[in-house]
C-alpha positions as CSV (number, residue, x, y, z in Angstrom):
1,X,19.6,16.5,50.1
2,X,22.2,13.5,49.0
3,X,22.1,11.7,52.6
4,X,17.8,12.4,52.6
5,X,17.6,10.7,48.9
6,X,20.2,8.0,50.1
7,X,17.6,7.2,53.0
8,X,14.8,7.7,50.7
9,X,16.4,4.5,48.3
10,X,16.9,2.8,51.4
11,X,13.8,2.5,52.0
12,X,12.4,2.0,49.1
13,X,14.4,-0.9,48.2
14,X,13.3,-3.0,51.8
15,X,10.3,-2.2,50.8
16,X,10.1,-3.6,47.4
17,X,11.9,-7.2,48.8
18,X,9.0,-7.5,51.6
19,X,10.6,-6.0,54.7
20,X,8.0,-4.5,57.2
21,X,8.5,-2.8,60.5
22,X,7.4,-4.8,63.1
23,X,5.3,-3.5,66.0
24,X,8.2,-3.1,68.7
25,X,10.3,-1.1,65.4
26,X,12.2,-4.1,64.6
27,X,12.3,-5.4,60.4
28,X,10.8,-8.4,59.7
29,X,12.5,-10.1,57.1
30,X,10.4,-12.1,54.6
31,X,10.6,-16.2,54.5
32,X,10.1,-16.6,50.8
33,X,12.7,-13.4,49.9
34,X,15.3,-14.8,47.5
35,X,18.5,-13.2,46.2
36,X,17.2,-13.5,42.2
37,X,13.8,-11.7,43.1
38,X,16.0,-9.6,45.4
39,X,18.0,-7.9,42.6
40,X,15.3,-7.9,40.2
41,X,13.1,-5.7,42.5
42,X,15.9,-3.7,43.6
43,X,16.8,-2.8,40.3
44,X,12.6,-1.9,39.3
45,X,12.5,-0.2,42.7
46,X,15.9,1.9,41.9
47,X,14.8,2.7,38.5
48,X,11.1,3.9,39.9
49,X,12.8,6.2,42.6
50,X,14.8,8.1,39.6
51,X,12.1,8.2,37.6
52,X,10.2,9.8,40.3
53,X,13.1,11.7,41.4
54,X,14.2,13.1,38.1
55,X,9.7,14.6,37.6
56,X,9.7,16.0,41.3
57,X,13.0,17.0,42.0
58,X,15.0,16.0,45.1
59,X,13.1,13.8,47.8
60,X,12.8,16.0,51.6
61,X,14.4,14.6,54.5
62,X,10.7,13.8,55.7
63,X,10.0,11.7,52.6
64,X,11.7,8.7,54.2
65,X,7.8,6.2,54.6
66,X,5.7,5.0,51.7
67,X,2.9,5.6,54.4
68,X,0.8,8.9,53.0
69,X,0.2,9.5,57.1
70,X,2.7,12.6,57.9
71,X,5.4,11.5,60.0
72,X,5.2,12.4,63.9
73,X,5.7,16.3,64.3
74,X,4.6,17.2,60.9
75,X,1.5,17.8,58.8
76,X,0.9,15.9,55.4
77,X,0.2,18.4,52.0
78,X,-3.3,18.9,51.2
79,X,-2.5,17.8,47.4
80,X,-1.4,13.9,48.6
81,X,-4.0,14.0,50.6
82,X,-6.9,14.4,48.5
83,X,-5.8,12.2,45.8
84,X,-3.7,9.2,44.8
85,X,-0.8,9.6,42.5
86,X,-1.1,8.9,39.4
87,X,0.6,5.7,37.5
88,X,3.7,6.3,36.1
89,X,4.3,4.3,32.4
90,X,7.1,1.9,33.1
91,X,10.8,3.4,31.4
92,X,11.7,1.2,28.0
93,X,14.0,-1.0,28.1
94,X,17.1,0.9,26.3
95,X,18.7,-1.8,24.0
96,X,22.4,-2.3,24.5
97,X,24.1,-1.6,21.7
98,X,25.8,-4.4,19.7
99,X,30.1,-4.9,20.3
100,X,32.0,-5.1,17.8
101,X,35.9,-6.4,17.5
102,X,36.7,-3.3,15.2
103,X,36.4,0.2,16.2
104,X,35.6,1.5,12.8
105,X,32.8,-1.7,12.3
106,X,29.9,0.4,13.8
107,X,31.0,3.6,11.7
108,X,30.8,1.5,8.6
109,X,27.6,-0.4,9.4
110,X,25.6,3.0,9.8
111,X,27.1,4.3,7.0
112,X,25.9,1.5,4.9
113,X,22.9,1.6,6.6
114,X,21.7,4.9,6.4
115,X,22.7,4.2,2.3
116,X,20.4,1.5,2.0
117,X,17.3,2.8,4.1
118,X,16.6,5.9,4.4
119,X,13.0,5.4,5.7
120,X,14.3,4.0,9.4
121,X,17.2,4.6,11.5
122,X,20.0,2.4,11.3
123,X,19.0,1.8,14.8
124,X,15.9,0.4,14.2
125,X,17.1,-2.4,12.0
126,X,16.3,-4.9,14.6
127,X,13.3,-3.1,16.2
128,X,11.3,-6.0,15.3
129,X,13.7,-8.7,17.6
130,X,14.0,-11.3,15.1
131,X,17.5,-12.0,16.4
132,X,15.6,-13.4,19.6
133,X,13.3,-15.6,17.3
134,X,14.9,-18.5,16.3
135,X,11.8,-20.6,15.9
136,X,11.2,-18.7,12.7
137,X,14.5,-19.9,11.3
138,X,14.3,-23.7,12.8
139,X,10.5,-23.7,11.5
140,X,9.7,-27.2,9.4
141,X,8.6,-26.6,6.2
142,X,5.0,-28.9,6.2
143,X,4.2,-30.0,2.9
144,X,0.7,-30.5,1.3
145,X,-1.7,-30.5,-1.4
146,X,-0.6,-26.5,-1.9
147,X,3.0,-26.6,-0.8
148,X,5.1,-29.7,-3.0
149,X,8.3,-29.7,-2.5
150,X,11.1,-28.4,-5.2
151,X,12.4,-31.7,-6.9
152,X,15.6,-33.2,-5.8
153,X,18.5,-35.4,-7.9
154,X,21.9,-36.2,-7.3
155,X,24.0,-35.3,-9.7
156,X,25.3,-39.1,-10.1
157,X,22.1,-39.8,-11.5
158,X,21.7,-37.7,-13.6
159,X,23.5,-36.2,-17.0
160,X,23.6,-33.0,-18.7
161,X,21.3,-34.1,-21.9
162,X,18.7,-35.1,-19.2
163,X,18.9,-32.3,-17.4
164,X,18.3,-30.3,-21.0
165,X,15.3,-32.7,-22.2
166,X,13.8,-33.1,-18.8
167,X,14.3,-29.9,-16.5
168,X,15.8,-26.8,-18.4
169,X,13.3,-27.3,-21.9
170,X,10.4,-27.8,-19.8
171,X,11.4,-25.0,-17.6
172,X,11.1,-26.9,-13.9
173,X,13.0,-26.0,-11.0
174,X,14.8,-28.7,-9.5
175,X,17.5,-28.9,-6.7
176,X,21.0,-30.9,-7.6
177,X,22.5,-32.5,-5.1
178,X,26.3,-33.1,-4.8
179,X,26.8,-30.8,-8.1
180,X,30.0,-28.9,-6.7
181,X,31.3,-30.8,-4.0
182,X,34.6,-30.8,-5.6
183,X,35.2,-27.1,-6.0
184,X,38.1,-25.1,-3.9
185,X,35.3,-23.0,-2.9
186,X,33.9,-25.5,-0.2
187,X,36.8,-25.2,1.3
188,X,38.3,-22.0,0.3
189,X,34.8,-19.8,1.1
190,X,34.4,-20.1,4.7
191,X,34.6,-16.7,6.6
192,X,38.3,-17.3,8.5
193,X,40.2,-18.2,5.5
194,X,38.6,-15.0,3.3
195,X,39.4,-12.7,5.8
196,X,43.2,-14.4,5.3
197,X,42.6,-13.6,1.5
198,X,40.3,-10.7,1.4
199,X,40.6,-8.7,4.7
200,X,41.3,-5.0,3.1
201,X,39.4,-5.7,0.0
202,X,35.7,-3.7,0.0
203,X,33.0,-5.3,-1.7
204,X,29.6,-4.3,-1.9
205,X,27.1,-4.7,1.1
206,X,23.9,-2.3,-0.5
207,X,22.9,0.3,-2.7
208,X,21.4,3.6,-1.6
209,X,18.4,5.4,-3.1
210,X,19.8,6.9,-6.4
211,X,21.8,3.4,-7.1
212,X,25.0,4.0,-5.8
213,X,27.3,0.8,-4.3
214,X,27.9,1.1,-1.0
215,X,31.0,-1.0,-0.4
216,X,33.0,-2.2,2.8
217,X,36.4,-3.5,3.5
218,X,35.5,-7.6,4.4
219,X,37.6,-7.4,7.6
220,X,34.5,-5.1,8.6
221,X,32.3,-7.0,7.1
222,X,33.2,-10.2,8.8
223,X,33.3,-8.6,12.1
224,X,29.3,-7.5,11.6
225,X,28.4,-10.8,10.2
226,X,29.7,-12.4,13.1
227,X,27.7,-10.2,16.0
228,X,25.1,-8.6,14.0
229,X,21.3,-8.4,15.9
230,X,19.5,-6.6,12.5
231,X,16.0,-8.1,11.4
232,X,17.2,-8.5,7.9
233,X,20.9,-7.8,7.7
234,X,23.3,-6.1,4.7
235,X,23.5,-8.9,2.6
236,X,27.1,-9.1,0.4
237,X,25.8,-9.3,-3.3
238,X,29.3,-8.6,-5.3
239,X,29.0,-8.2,-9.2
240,X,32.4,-7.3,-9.8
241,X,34.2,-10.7,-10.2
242,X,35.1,-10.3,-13.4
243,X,36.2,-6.4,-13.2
244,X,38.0,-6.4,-10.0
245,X,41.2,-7.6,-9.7
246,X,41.1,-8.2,-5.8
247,X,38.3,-10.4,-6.4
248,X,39.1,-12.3,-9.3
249,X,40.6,-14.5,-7.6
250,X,37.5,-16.3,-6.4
251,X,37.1,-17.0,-10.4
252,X,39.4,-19.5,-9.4
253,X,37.6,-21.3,-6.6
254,X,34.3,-22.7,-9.0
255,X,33.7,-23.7,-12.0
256,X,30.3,-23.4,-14.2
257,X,28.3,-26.8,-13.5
258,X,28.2,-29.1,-17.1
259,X,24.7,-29.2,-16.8
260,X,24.8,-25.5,-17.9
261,X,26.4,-25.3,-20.9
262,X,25.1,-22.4,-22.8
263,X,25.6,-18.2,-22.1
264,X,24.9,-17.0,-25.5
265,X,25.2,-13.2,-24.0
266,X,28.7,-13.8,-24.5
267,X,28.2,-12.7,-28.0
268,X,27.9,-9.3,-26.0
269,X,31.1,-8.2,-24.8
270,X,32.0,-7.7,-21.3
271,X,31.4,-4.1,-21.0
272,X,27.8,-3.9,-22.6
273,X,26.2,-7.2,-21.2
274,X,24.1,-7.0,-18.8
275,X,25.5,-8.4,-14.9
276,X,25.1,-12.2,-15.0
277,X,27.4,-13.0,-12.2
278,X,27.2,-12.8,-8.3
279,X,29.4,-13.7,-5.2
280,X,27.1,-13.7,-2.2
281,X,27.2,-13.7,1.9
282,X,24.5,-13.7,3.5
283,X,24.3,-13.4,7.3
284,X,21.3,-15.3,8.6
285,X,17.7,-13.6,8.9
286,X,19.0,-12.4,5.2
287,X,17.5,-12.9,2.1
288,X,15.1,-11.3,-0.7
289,X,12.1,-10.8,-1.0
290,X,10.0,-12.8,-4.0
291,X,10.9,-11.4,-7.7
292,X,11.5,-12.8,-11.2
293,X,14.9,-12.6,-12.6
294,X,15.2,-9.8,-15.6
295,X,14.9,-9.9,-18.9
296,X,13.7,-13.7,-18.9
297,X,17.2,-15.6,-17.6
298,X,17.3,-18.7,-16.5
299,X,19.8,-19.0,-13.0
300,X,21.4,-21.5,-11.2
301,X,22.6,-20.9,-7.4
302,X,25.3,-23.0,-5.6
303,X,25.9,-22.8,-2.0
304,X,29.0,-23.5,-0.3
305,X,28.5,-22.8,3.4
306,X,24.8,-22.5,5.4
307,X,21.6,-22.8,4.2
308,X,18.7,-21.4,2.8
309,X,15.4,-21.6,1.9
310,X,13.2,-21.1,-1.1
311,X,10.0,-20.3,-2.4
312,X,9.2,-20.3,-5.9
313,X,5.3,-19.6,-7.7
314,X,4.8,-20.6,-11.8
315,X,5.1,-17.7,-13.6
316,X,1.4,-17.4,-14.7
317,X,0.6,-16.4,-10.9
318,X,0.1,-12.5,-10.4
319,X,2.3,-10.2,-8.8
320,X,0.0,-9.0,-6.0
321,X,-0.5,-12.7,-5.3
322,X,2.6,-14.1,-4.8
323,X,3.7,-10.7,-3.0
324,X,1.0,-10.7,-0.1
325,X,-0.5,-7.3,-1.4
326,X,-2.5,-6.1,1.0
327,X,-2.2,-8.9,3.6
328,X,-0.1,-6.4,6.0
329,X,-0.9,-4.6,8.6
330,X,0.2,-0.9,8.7
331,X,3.0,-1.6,11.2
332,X,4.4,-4.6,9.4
333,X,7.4,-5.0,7.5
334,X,8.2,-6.7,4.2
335,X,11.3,-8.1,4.4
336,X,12.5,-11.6,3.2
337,X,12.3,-12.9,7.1
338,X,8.8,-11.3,7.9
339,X,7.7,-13.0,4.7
340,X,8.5,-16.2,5.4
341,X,7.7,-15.6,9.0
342,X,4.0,-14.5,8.9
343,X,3.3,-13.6,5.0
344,X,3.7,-16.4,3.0
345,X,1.1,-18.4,5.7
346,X,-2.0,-15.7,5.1
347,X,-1.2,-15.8,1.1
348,X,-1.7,-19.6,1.7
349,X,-4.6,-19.2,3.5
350,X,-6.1,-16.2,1.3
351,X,-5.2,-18.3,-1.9
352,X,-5.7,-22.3,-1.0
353,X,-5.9,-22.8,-5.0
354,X,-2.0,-21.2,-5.2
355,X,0.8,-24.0,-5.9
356,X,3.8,-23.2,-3.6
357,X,6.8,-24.7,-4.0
358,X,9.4,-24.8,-0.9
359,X,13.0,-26.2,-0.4
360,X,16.0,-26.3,1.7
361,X,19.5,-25.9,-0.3
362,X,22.3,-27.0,1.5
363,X,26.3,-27.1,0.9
364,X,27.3,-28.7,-2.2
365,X,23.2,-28.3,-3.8
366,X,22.4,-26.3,-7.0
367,X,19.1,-25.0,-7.6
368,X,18.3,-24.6,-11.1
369,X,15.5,-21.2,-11.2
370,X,14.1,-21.0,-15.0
371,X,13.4,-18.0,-16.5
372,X,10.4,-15.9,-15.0
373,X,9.5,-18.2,-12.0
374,X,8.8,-15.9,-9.2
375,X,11.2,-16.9,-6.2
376,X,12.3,-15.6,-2.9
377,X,15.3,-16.9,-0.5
378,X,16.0,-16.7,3.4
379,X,19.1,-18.0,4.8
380,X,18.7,-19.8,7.6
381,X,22.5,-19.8,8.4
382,X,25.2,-16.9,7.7
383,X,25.3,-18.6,4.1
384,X,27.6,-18.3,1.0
385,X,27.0,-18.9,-2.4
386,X,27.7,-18.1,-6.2
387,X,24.9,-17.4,-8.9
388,X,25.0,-16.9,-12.8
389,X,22.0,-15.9,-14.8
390,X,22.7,-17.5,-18.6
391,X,20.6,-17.3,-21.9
392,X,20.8,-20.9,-23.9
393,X,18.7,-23.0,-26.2
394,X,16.2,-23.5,-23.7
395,X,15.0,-20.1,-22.3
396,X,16.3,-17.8,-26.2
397,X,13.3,-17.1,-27.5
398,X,12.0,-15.5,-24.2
399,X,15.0,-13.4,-23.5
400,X,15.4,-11.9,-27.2
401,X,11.1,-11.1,-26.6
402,X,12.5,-9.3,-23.3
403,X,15.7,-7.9,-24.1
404,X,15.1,-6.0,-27.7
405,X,12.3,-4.4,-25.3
406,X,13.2,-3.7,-22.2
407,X,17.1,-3.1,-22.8
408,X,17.7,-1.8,-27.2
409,X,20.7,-0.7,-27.3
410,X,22.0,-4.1,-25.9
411,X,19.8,-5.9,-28.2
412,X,21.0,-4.3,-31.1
413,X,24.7,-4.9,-30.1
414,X,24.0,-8.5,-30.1
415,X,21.6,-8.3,-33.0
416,X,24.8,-7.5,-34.9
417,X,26.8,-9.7,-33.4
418,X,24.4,-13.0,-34.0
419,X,24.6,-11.8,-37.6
420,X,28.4,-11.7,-37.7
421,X,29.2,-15.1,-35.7
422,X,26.1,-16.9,-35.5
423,X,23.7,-16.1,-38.3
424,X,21.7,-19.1,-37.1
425,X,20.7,-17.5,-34.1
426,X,20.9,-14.4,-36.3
427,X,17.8,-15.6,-38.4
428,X,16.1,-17.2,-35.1
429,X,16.2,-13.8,-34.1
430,X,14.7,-11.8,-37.2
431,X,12.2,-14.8,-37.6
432,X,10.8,-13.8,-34.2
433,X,10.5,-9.9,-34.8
434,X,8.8,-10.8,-38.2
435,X,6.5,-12.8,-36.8
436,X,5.7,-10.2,-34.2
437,X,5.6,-7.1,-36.3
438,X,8.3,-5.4,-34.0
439,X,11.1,-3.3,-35.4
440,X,14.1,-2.5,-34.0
441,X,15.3,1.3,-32.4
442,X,17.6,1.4,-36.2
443,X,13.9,0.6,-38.4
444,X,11.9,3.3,-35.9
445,X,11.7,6.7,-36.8
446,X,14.8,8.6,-34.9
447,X,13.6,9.9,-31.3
448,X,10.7,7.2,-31.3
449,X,11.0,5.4,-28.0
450,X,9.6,2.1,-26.6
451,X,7.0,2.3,-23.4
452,X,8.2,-0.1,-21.8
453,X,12.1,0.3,-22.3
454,X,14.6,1.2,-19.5
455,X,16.4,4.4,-20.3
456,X,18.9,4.1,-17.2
457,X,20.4,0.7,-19.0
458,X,19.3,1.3,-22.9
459,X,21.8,4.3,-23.1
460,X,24.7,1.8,-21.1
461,X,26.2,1.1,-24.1
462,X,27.3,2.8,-27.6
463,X,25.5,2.1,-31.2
464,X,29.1,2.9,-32.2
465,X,31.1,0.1,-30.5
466,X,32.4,-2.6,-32.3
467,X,32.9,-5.9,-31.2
468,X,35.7,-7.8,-32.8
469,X,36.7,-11.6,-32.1
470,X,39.2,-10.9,-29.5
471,X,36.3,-8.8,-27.5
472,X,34.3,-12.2,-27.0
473,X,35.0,-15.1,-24.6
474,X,33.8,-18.2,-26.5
475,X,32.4,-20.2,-23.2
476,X,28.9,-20.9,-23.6
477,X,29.0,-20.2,-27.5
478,X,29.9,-23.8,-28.6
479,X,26.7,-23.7,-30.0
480,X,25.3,-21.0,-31.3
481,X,29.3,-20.6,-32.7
482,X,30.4,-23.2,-34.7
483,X,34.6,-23.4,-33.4
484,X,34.0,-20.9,-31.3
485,X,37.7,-21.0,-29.4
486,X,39.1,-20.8,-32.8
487,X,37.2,-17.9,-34.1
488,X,36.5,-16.3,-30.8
489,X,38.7,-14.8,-27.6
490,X,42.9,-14.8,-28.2
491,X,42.6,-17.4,-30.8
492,X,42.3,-14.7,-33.2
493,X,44.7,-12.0,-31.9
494,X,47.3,-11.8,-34.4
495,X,50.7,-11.8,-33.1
496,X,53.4,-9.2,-34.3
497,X,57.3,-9.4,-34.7
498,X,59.3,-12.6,-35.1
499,X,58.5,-13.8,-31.7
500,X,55.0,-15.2,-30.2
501,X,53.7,-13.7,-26.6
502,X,51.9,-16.5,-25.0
503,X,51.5,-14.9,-22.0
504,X,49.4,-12.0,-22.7
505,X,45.5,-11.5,-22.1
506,X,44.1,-10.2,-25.2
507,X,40.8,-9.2,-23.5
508,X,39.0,-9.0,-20.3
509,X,37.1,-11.9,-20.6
510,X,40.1,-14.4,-21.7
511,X,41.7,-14.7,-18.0
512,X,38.8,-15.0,-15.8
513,X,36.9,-18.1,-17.0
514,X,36.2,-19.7,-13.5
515,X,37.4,-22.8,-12.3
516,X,39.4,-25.6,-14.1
517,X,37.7,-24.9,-17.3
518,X,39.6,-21.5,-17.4
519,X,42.9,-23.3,-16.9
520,X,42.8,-25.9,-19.4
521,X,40.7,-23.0,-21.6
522,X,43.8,-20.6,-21.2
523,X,46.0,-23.7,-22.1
524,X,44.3,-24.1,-25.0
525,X,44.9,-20.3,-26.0
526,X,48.4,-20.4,-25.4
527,X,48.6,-23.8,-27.6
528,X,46.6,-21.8,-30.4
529,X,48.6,-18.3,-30.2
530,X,51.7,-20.2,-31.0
531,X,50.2,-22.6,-33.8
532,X,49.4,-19.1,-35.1
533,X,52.4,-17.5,-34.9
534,X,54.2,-20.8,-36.3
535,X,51.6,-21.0,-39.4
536,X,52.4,-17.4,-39.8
């Protein structure tokens, strides 16, 4: 049966390249046979015969002709006889498997996979084949009557109190250009020198259905981003900067922008704010899908390595609009690269009277998002980048409308707070509730809820904590906090015994100001500690 099936391949495969038997029983060899078409029909012929094998069962010795004529001596079956075979569908085409450098990459990867999605396999992260679809990542951006362009400045040009008047009161996005070209992090962030720094840390890669962080060690990490194939990849969104100290020490690589000078959550301490602070990677193909930041916060977004592209919508435009409901087909995705790919074109067409607003952001470029501006981001390149959320003079009133709503227990903790440091803000506060009619969860009956409040983050923090002076960081408070680095943070941690400790942290806040603002900030505490313990 082996040496009949051998002969039965054979065969076959002259076949397939054009070789006929001539009339005195000698092959003819083809003029136009070449060795590429060679192997490619060889291989289809191959594949054919095992196909055709593995139905019917082993080939006889007398199945050695593609002729249906029986061979000399023998008698053909009736059933080939009175009817053709049928057509067989062709085998898929098995997709090979992506190489990785680690042995435990692959593991992890599925792991986090199956976490994020459980609606598709983790094999079927690429079943679309964006990976072999460049265009969409190279494709121009073409600019209109309906698609403007975000604004562009250099940051040379410009300064903070025109940045205030001009772009953050009137709530405009705007991209700044050469805004953090001097931070370590442009050259500190690229993916070979964090995998020096950061190669056992885990940091998180998704979240799976009931919330949970799914984190992985960045030597992993590094080794997907470098050969992953996925149509939209795990994207690296990290919130614990502050919190973890194997991380903190990218605190160190940036600095908040002057141009954003307020973060009047800091009047919340660190534990019961809500997360305002995000180191990102995101491989190419990457990206999210079109949303509005919560509770009202303005953000700003620096990148460092790659790029990426934007599309923001004014916040008047509806949700179903901006989001292409109903403009998919049943077998179509949603992610941020079939958005930009196909989605965001029929919501142009469907809509014509829709303003789009598009942008590249590029190393060293900060985009400035205000607060409820629907926006959505693909990276074009593996891309790197830091984000803050902040609530200022600009953008207050919005968030305090958003936040004693959607999140109570946080607005009552800084409620209290305003009252304590900054009654200014305090009254700004109470002026607006008046003037709406709405009372606090301490003025409702006990039990009475809001509709529209969340009960996962309302209950994150306690009615019964107490934030003192030392529990505050006084960045961002200047303010709304008259002397807020002498009333504020380890200015006012009294020191005890004959001796002063200048070296000591009084909170979790004081050491992880970013940049060179935390240095001279921390200097300035030390200076301060000791004034105090000398006065004292």
């Amino acid at each position: 049966q082996l040496w009949s099936f051998a002969l039965t391949c054979g065969l076959a495969l002259l076949g397939s390249m054009g070789f006929d038997e001539g009339p005195n029983g000698q092959v003819q060899v083809p003029q136009d046979l070449s060795p590429a078409a060679c192997g490619k029909d060889a291989a289809a012929a191959l594949l054919k015969m095992d196909a055709d094998r593995c139905v019917s069962g082993p080939a006889s010795p007398d199945a050695g002709s593609n002729s249906t004529a029986p061979p000399s001596g023998g008698r053909a079956d009736s059933a080939s006889t009175s009817r053709s075979p049928e057509p067989r569908p062709e085998l898929p085409q098995r997709k090979e498997a992506v190489k990785f450098t680690h042995r435990r990459t692959a593991g992890e990867v599925r792991r986090c996979k199956k976490g994020k999605r459980s609606d598709i396999k983790p094999d079927e992260w690429a079943k679309f084949g964006y990976a072999q679809k460049e265009e969409v990542l190279h494709r121009e951006i073409e600019y209109d009557s309906q698609t403007v362009p975000i604004r562009r400045v250099k940051r040379a040009d410009i300064t903070p109190e025109w940045f205030q008047k001009e772009v953050a009161e009137k709530a405009l996005p705007i991209i700044v250009e050469d805004c953090c070209n001097h931070w370590p992090a442009m050259e500190r962030w690229n993916i070979d020198a964090m995998l020096e720094r950061f190669r056992h840390v885990s940091m998180k890669v998704a979240k799976d259905d009931k919330g949970k962080k799914m984190r992985m060690k960045f030597k992993y990490y590094a080794d997907y981003l470098k050969h992953q194939q996925d149509d939209n990849p795990l994207y690296l969104f990290e919130t614990n900067m502050d919190d973890n100290a194997y991380i903190r020490p990218l605190m160190e690589d940036y600095e908040v922008p002057d141009i954003f000078p307020y973060d009047w959550f800091s009047l919340v301490n660190a534990d019961s704010r809500p997360p305002f602070r995000w180191f990102c990677i995101g491989p190419k193909r990457s990206g999210t899908t079109v949303h509005i930041d919560p509770l009202g916060t303005a953000a700003w977004n620096a990148v460092t390595h790659g790029v990426k592209r934007w599309v923001l919508f004014e916040p008047k435009e509806e949700k179903k609009v901006v989001k292409g409901k109903g403009l998919t087909e049943k077998e179509e995705d949603d992610e941020a690269i079939m958005y930009f790919d196909f989605i965001l074109p029929r919501i142009k067409r469907a809509y014509p009277d829709l303003k789009v607003y598009e942008g590249l952001q590029k190393p060293g470029d900060v985009i400035f998002v205000p607060g409820d501006w629907w926006h959505g981001v693909l990276n074009l390149e593996d891309t790197i980048a830091v984000t803050q959320n902040y609530c200022g003079a600009d953008n207050f009133d919005l968030v305090w409308s958003k936040t004693r709503r959607e999140r109570e227990k946080v607005a009552w903790l800084w409620l209290r707070n305003m009252r304590r440091y900054a009654p200014e803000l305090y009254e700004r506060a109470m002026a607006m509730n008046k003037k709406d009619n709405f009372k606090m969860r301490h003025e409702r009956p006990v039990g009475s809820r809001l509709s529209d409040a969340s009960s996962s983050s309302s209950e994150s923090s306690s009615d019964s904590s107490s934030d003192e002076e030392v529990d505050l960081d006084p960045e961002g408070l200047e303010v709304a906090v008259p002397d807020a680095h002498k009333k504020l943070g380890a200015a006012k941690f009294q020191c005890q015994g004959q001796f002063p400790v200048t070296c000591l942290a009084t909170s979790a806040r004081n050491s992880i100001i970013p940049g060179p603002r935390g240095f001279v900030h921390r200097k300035r505490q030390r200076s301060e500690m000791e004034e105090l313990a000398r006065s004292a």
